[in-house]
N, CA, C and O atoms as a Maestro MAE file, in Angstrom:
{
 s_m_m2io_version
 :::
 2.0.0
}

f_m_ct {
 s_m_title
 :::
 protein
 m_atom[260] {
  # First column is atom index #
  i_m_mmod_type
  r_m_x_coord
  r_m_y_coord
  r_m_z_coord
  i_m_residue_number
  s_m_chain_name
  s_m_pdb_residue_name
  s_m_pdb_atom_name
  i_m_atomic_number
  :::
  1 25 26.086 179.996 165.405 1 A "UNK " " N  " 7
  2 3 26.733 178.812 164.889 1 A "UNK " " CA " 6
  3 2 28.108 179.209 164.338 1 A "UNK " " C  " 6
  4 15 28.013 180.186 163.595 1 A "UNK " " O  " 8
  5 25 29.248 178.788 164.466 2 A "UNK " " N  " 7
  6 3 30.469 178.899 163.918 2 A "UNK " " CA " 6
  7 2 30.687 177.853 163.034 2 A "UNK " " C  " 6
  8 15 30.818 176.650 163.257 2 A "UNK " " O  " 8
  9 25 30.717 178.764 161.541 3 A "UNK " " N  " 7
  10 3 30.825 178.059 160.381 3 A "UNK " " CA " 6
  11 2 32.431 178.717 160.062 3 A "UNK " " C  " 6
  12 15 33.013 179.473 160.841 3 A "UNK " " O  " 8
  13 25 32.943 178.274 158.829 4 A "UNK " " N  " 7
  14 3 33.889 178.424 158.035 4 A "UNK " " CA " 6
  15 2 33.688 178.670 156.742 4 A "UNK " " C  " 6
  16 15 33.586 177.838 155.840 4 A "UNK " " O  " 8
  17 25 33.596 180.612 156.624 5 A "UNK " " N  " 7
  18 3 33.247 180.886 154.933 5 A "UNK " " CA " 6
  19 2 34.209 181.219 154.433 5 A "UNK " " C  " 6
  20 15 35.046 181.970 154.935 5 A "UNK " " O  " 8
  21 25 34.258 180.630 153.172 6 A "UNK " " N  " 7
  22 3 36.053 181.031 152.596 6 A "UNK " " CA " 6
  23 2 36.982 181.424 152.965 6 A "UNK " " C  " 6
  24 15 37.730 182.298 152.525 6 A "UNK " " O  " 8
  25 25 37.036 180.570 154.149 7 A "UNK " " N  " 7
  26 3 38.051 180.064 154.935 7 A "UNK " " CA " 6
  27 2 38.552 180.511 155.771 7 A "UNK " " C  " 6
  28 15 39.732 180.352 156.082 7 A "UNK " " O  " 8
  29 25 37.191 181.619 156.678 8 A "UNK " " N  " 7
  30 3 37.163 182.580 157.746 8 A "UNK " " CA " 6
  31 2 36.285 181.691 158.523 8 A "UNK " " C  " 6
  32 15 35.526 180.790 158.168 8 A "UNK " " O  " 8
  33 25 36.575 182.159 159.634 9 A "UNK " " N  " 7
  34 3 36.152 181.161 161.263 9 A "UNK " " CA " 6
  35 2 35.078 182.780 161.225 9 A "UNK " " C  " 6
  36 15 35.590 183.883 161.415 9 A "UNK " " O  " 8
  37 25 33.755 182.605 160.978 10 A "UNK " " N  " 7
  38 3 32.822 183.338 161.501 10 A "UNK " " CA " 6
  39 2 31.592 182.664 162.391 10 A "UNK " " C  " 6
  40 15 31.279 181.523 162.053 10 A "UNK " " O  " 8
  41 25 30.997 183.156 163.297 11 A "UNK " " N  " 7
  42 3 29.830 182.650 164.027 11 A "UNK " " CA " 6
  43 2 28.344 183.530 163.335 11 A "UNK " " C  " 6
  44 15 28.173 184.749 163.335 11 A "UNK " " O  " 8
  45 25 27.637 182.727 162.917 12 A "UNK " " N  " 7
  46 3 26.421 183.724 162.271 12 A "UNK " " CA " 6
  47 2 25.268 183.084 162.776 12 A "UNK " " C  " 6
  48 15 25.564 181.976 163.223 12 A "UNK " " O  " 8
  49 25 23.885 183.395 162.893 13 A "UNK " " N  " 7
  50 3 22.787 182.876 163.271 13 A "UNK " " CA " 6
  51 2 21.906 182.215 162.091 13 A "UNK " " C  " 6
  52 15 20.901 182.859 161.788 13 A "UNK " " O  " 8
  53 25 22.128 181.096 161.431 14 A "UNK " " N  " 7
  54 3 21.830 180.656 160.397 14 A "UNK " " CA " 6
  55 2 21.910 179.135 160.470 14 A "UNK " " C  " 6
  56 15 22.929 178.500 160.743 14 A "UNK " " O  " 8
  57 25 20.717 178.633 160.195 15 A "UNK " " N  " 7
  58 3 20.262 176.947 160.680 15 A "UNK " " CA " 6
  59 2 20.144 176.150 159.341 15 A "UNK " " C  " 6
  60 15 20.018 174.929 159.257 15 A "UNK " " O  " 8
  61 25 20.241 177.554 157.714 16 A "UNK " " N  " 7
  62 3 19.935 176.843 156.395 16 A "UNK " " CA " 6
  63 2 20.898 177.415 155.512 16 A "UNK " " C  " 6
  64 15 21.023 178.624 155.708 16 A "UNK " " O  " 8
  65 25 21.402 177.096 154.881 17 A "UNK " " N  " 7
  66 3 22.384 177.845 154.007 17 A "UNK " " CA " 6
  67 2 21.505 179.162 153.367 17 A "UNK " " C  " 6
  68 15 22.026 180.248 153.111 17 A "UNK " " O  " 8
  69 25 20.498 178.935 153.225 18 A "UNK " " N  " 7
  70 3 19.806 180.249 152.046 18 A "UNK " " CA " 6
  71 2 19.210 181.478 153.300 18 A "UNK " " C  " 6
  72 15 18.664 182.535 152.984 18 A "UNK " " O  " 8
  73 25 19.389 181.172 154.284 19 A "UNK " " N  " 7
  74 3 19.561 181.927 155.567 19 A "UNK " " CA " 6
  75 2 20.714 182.286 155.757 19 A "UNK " " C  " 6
  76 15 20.724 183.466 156.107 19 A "UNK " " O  " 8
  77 25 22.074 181.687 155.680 20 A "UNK " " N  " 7
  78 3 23.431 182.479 155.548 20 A "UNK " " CA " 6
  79 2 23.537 183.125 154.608 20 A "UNK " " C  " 6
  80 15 24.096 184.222 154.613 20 A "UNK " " O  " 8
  81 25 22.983 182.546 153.523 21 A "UNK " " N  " 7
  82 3 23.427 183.675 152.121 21 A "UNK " " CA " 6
  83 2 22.886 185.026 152.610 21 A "UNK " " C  " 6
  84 15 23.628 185.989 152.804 21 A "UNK " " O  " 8
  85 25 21.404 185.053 152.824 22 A "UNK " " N  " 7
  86 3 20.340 186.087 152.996 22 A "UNK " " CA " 6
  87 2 21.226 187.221 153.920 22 A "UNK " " C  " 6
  88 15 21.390 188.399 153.603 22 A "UNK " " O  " 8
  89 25 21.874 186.397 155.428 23 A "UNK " " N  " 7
  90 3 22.818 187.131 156.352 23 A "UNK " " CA " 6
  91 2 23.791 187.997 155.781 23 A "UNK " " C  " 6
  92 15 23.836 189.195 156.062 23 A "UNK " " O  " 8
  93 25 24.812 187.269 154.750 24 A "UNK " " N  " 7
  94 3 25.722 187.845 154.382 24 A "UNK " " CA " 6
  95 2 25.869 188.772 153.065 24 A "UNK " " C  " 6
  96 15 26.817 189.229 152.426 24 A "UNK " " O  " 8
  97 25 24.230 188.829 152.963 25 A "UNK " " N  " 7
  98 3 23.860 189.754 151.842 25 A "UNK " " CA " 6
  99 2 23.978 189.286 150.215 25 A "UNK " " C  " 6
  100 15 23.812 190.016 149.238 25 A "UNK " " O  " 8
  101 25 24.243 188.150 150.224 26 A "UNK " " N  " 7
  102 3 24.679 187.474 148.770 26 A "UNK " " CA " 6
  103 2 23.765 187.327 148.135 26 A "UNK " " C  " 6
  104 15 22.971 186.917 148.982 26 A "UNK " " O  " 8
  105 25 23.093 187.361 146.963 27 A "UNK " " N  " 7
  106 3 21.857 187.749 146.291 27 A "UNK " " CA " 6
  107 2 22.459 187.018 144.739 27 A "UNK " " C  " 6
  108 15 23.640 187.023 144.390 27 A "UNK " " O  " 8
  109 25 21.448 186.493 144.062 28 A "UNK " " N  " 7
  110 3 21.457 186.341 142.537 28 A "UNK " " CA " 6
  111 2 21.590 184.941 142.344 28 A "UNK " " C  " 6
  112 15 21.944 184.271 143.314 28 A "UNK " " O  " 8
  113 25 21.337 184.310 141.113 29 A "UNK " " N  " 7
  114 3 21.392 183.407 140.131 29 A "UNK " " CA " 6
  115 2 22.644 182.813 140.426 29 A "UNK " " C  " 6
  116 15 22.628 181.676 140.898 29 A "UNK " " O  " 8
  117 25 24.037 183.546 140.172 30 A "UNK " " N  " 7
  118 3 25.134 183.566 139.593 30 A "UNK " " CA " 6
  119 2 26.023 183.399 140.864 30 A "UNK " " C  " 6
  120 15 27.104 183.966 141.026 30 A "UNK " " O  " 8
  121 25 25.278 182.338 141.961 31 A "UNK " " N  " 7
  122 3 26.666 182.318 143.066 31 A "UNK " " CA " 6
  123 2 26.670 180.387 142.840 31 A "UNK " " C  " 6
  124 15 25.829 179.584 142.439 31 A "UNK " " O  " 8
  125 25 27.887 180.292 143.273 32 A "UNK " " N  " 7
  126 3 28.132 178.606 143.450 32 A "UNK " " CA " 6
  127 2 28.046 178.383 144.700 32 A "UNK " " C  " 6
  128 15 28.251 179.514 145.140 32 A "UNK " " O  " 8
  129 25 27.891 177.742 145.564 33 A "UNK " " N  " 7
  130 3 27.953 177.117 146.494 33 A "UNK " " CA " 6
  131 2 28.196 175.720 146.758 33 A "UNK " " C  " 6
  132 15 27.651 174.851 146.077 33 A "UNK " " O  " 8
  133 25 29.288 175.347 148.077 34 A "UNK " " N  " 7
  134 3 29.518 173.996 148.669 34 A "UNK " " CA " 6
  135 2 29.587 174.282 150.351 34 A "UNK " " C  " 6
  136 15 30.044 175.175 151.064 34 A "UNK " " O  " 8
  137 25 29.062 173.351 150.504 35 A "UNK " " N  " 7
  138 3 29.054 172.724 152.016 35 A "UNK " " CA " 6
  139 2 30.475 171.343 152.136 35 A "UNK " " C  " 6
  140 15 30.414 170.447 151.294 35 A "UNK " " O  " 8
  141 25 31.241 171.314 152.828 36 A "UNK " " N  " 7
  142 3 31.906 170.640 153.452 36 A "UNK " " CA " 6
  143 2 32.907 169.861 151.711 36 A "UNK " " C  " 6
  144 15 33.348 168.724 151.545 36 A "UNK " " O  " 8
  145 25 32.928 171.093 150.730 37 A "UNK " " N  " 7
  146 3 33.218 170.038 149.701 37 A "UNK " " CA " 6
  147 2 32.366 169.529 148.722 37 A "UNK " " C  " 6
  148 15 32.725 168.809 147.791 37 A "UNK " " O  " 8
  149 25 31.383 169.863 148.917 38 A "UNK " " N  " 7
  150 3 30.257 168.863 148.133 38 A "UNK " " CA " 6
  151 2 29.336 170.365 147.935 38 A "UNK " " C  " 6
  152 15 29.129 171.303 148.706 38 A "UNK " " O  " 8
  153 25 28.917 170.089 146.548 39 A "UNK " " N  " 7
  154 3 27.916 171.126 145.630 39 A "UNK " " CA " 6
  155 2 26.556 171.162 145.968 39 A "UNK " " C  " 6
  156 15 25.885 170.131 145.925 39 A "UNK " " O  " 8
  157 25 26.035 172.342 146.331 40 A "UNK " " N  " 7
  158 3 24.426 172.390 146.937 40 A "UNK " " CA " 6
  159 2 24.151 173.550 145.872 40 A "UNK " " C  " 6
  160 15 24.693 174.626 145.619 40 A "UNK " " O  " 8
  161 25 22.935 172.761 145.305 41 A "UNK " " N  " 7
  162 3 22.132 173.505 144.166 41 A "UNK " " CA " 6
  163 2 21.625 174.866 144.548 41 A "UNK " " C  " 6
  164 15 21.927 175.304 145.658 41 A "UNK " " O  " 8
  165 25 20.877 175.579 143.726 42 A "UNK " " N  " 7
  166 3 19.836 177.163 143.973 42 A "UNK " " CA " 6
  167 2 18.949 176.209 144.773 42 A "UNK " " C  " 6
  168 15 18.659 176.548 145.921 42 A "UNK " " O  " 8
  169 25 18.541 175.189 144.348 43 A "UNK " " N  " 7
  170 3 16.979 174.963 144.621 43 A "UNK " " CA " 6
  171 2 16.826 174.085 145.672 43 A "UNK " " C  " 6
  172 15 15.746 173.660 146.082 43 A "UNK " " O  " 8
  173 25 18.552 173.664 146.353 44 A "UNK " " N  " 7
  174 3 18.632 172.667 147.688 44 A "UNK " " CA " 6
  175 2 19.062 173.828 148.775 44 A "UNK " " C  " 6
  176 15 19.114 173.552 149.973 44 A "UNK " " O  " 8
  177 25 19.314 174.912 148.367 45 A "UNK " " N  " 7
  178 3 19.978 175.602 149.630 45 A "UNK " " CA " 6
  179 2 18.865 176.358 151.045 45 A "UNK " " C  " 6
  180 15 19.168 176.577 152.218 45 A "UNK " " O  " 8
  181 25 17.347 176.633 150.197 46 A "UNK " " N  " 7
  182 3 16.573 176.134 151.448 46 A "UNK " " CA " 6
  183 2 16.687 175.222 152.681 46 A "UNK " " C  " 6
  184 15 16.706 175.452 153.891 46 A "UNK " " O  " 8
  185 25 16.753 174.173 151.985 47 A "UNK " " N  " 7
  186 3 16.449 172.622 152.834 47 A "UNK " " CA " 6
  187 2 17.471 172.607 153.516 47 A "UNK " " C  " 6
  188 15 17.291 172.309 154.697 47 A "UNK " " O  " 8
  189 25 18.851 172.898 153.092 48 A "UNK " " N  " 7
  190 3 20.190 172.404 153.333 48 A "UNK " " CA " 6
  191 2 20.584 173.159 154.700 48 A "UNK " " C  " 6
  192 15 20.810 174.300 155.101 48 A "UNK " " O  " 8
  193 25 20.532 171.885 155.157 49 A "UNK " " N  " 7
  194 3 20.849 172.526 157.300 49 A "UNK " " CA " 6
  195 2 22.274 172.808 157.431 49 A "UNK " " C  " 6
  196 15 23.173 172.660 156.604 49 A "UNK " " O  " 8
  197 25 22.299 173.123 158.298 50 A "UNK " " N  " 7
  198 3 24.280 173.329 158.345 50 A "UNK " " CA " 6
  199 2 24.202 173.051 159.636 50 A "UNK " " C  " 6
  200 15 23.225 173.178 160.374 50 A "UNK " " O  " 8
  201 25 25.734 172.496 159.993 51 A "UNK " " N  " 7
  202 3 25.891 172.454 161.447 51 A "UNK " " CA " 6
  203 2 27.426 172.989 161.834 51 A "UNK " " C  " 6
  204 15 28.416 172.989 161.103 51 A "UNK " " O  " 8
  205 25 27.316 173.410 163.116 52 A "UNK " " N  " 7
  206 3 28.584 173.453 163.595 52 A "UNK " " CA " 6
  207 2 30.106 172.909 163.088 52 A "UNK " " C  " 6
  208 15 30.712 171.841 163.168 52 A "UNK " " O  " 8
  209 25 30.393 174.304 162.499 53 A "UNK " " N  " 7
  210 3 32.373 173.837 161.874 53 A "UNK " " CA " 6
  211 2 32.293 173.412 160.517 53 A "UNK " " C  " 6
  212 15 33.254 172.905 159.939 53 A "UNK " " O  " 8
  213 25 30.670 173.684 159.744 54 A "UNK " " N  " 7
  214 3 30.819 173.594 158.595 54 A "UNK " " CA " 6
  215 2 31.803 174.485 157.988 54 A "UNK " " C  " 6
  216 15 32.188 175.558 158.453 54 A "UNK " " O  " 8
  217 25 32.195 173.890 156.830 55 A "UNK " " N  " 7
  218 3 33.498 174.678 155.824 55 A "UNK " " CA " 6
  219 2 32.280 175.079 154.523 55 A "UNK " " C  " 6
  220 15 31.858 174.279 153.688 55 A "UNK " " O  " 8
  221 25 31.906 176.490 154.650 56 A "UNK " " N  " 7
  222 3 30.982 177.116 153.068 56 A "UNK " " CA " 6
  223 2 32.305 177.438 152.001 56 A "UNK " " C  " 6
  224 15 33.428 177.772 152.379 56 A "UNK " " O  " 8
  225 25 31.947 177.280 150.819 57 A "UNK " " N  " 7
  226 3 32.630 178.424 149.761 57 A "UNK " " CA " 6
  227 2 31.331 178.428 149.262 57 A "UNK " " C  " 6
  228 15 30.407 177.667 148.972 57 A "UNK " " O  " 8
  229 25 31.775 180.077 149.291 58 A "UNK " " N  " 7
  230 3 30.872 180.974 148.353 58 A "UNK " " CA " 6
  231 2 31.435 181.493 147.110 58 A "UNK " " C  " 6
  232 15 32.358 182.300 147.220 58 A "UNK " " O  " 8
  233 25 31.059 181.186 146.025 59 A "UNK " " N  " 7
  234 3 32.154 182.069 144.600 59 A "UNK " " CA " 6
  235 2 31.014 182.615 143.874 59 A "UNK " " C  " 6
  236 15 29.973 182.072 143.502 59 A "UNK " " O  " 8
  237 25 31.389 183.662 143.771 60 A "UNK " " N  " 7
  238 3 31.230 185.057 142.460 60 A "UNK " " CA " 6
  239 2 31.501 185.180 141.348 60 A "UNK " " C  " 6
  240 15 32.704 185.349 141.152 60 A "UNK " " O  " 8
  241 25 30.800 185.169 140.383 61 A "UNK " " N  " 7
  242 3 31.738 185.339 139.058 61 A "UNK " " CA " 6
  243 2 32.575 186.705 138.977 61 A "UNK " " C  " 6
  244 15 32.246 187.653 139.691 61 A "UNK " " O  " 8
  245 25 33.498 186.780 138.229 62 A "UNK " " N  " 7
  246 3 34.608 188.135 138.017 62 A "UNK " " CA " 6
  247 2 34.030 188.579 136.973 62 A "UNK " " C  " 6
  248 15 33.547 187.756 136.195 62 A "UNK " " O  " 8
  249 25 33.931 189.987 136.692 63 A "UNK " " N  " 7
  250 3 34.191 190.368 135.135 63 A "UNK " " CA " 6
  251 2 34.952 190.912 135.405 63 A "UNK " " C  " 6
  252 15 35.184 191.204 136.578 63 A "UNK " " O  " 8
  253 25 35.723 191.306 134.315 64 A "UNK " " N  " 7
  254 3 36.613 191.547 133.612 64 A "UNK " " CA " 6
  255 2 37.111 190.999 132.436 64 A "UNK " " C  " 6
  256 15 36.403 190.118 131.949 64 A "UNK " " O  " 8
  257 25 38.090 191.267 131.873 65 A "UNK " " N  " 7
  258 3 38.984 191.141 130.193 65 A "UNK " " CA " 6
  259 2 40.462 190.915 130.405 65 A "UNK " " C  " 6
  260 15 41.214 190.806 129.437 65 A "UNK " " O  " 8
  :::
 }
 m_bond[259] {
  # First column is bond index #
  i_m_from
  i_m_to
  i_m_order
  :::
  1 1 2 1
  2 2 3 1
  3 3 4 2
  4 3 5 1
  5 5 6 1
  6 6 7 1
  7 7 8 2
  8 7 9 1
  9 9 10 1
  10 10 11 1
  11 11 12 2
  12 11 13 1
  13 13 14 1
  14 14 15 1
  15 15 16 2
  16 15 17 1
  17 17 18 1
  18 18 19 1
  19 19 20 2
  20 19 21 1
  21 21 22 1
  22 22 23 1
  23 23 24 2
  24 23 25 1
  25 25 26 1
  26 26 27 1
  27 27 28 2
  28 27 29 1
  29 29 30 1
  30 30 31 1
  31 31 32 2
  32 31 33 1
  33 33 34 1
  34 34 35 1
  35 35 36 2
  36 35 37 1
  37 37 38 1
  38 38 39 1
  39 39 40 2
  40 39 41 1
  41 41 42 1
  42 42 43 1
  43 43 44 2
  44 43 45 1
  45 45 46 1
  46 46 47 1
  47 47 48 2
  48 47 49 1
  49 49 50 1
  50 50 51 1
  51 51 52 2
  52 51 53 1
  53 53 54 1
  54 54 55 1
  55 55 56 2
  56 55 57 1
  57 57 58 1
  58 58 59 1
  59 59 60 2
  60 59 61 1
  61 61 62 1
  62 62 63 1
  63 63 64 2
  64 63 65 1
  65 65 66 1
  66 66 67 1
  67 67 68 2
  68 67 69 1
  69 69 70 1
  70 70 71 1
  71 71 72 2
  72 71 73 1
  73 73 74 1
  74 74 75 1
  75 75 76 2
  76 75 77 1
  77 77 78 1
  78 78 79 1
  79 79 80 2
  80 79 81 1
  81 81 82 1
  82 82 83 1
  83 83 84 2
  84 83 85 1
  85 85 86 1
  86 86 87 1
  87 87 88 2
  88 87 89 1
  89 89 90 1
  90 90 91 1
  91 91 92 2
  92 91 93 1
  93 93 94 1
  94 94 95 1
  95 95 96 2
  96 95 97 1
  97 97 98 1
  98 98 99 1
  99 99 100 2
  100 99 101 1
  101 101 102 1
  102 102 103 1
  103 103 104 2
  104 103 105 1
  105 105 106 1
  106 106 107 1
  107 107 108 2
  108 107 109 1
  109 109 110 1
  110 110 111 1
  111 111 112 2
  112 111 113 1
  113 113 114 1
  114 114 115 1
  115 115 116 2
  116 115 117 1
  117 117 118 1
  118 118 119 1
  119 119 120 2
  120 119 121 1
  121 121 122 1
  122 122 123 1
  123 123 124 2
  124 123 125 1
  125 125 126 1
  126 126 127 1
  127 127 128 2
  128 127 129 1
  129 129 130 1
  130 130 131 1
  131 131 132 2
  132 131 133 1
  133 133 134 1
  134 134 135 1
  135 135 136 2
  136 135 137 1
  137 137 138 1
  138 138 139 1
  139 139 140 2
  140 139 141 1
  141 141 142 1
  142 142 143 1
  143 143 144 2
  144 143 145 1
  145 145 146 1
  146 146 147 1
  147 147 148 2
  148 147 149 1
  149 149 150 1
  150 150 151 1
  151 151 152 2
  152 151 153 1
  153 153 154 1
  154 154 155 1
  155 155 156 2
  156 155 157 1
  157 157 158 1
  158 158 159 1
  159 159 160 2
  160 159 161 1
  161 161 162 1
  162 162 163 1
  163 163 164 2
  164 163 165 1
  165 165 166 1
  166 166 167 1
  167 167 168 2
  168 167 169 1
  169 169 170 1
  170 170 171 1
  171 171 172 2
  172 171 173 1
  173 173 174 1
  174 174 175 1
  175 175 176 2
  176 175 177 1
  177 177 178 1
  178 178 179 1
  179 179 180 2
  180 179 181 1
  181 181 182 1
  182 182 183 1
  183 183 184 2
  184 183 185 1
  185 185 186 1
  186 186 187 1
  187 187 188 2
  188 187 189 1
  189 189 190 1
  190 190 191 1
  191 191 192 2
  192 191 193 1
  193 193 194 1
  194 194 195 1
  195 195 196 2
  196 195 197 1
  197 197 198 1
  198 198 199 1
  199 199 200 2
  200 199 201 1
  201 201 202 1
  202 202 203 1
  203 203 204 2
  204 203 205 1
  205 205 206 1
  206 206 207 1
  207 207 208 2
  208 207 209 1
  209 209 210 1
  210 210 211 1
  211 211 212 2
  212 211 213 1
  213 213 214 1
  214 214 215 1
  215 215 216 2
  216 215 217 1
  217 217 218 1
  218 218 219 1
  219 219 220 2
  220 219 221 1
  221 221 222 1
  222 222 223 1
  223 223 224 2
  224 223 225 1
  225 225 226 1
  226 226 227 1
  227 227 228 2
  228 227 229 1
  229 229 230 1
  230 230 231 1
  231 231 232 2
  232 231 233 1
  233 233 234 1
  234 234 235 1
  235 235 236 2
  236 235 237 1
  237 237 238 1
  238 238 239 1
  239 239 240 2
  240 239 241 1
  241 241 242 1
  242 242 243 1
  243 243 244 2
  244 243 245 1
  245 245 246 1
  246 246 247 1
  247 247 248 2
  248 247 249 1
  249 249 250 1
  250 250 251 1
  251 251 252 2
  252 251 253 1
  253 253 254 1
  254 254 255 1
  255 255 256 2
  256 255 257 1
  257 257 258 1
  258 258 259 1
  259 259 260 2
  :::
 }
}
């Protein structure tokens, strides 16, 4: 499927968002996620299908001071 993750044109094999995360190794509590613009919870990103030319952001918190 060719999605759009922060704002890279990648093709990955992933039909659920918590299946892309899993792909791209992203792990923890502490990530945000949106689909097309719009906010998908910890506990919707199972369910949450994706399709072709979706736009993901994925964000990380920073530490630092």
């Amino acid at each position: 499927m060719q999605l759009i993750i922060n704002g890279e044109a990648q093709t990955i094999a992933a039909t659920t968002l918590l299946q892309l995360l899993t792909a791209l190794d992203y792990e923890g509590d502490w990530l945000a996620t949106a689909v097309n613009g719009e906010l998908v919870h910890r506990e919707d990103r199972e369910e949450h299908m994706l399709n072709d030319n979706d736009r993901i952001e994925i964000l990380t918190p920073m530490q630092g001071g």
